[in-house]
Backbone as ProteinMPNN parsed JSONL, in Angstrom:
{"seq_chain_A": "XXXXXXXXXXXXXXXXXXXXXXXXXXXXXXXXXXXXXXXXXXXXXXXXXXXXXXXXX", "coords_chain_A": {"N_chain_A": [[117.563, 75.079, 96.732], [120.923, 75.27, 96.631], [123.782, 75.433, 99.128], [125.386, 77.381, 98.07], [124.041, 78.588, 96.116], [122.141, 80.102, 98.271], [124.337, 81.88, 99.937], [124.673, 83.294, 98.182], [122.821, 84.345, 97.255], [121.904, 86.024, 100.148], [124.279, 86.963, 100.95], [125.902, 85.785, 102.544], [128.38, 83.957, 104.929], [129.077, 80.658, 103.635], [129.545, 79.059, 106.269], [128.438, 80.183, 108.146], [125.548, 80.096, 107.556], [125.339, 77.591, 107.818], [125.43, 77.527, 110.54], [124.087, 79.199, 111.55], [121.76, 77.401, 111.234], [122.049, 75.618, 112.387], [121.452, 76.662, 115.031], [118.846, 77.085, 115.047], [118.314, 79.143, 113.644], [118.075, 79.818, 111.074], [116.109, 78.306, 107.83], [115.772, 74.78, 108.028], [117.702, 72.817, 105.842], [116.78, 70.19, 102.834], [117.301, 67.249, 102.683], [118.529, 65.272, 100.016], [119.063, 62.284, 98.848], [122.477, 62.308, 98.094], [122.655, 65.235, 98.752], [122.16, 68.246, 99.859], [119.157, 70.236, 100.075], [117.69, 73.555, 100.293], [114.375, 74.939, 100.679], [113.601, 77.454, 98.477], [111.164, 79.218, 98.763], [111.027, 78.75, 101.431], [113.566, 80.16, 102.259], [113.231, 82.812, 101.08], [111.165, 83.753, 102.444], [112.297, 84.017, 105.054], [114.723, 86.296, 104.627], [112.877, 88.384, 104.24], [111.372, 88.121, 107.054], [112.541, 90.396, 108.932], [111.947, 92.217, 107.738], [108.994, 92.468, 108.119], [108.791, 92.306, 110.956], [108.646, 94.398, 111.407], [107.102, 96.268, 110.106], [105.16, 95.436, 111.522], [105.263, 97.094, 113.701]], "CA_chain_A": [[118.732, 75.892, 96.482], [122.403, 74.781, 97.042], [124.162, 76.473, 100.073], [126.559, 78.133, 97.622], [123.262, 79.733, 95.841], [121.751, 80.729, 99.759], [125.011, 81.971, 100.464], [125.463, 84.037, 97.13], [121.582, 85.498, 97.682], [121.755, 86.421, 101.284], [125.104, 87.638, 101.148], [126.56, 85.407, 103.71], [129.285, 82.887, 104.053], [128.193, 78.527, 103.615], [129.678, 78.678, 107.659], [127.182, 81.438, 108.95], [124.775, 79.649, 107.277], [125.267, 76.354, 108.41], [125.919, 77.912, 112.033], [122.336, 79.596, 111.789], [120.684, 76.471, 110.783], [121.934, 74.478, 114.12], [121.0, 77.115, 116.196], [117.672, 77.353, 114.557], [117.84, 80.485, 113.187], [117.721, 79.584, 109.467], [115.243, 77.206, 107.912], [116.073, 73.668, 107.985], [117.903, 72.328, 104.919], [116.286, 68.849, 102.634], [118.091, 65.747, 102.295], [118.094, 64.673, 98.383], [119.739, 61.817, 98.401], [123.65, 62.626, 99.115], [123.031, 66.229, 98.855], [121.256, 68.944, 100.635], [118.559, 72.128, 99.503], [117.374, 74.921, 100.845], [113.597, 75.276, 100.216], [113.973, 78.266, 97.927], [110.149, 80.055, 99.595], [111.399, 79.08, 103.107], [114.636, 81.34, 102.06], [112.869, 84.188, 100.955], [110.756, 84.182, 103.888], [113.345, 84.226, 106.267], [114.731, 87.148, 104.185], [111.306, 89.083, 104.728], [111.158, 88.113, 108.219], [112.868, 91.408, 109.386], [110.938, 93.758, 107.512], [107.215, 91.967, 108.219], [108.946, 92.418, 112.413], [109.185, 96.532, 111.24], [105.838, 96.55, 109.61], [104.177, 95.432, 112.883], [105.614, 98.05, 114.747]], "C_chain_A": [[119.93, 75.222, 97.151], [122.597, 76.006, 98.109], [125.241, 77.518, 99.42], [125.33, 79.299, 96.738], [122.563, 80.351, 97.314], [122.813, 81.809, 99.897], [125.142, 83.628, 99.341], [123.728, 84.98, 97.386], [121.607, 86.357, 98.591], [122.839, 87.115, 101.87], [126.036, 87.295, 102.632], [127.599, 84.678, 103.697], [128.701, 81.383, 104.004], [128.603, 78.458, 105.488], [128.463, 78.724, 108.406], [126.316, 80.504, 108.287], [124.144, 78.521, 107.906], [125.158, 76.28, 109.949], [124.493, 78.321, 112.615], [121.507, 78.808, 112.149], [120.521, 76.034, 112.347], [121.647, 75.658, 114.963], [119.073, 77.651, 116.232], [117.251, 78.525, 114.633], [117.955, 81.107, 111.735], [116.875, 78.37, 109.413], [116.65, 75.816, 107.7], [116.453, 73.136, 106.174], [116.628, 70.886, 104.325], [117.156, 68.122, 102.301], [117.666, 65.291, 101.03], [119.297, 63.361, 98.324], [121.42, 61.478, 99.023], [123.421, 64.509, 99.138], [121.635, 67.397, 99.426], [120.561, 70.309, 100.073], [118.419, 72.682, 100.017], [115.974, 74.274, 100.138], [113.614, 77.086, 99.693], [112.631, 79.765, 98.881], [110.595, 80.012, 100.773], [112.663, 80.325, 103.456], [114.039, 82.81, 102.349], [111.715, 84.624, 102.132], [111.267, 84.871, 104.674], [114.356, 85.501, 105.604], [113.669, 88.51, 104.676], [111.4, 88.965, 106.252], [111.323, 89.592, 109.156], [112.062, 92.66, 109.042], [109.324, 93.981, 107.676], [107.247, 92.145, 109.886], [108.503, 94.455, 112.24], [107.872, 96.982, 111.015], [104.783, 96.31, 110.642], [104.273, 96.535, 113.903], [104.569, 99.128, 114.736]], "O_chain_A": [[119.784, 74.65, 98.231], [122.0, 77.083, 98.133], [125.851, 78.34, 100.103], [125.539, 80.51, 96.665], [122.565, 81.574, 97.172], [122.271, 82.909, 100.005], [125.579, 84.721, 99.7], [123.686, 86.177, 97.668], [121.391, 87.521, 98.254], [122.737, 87.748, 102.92], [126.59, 88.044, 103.437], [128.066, 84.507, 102.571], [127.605, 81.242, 104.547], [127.838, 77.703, 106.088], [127.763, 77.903, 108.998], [126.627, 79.53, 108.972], [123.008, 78.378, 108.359], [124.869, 75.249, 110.558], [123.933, 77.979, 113.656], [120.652, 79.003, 113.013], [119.585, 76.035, 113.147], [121.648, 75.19, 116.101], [118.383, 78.265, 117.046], [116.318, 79.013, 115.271], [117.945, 82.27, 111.333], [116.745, 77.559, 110.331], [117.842, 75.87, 107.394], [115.536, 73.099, 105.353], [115.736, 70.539, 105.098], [117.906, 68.527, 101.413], [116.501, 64.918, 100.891], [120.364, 63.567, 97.744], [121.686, 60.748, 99.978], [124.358, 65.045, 99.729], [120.423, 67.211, 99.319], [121.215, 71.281, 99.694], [119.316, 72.595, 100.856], [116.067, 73.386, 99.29], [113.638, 77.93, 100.589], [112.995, 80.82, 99.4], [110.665, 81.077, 101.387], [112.745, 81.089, 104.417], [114.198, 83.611, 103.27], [111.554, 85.772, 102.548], [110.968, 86.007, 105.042], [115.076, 85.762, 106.569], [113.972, 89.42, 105.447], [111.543, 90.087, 106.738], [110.447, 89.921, 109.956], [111.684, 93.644, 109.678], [108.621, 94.978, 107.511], [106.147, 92.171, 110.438], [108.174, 95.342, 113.027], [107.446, 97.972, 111.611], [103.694, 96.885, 110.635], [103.441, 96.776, 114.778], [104.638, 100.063, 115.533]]}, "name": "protein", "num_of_chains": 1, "seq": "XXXXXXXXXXXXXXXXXXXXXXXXXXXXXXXXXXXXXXXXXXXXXXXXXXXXXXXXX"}
């Protein structure tokens, strides 16, 4: 996924995103080349993450 589709899923801005990543609290982008993805499952994970923390409770 492009950071402009991440951004448009997750309802965030491309900053926050990018701001997450380096503090490692989004997944890690891939290098294609000159341009960078998202793994689209590592997304929706990290989506889920909050409600699989709720479900343990």
């Amino acid at each position: 996924m492009t950071v402009e589709e991440v951004s448009e899923l997750i309802g965030r801005s491309v900053s926050s995103i990018y701001g997450d990543e380096k503090k490692g609290a989004f997944p890690e982008r891939i290098k294609l080349g000159w341009s960078s993805r998202w793994r689209t499952d590592e997304v929706l994970v990290w989506i889920e993450e909050p409600a699989a923390k709720r479900a343990r409770r």
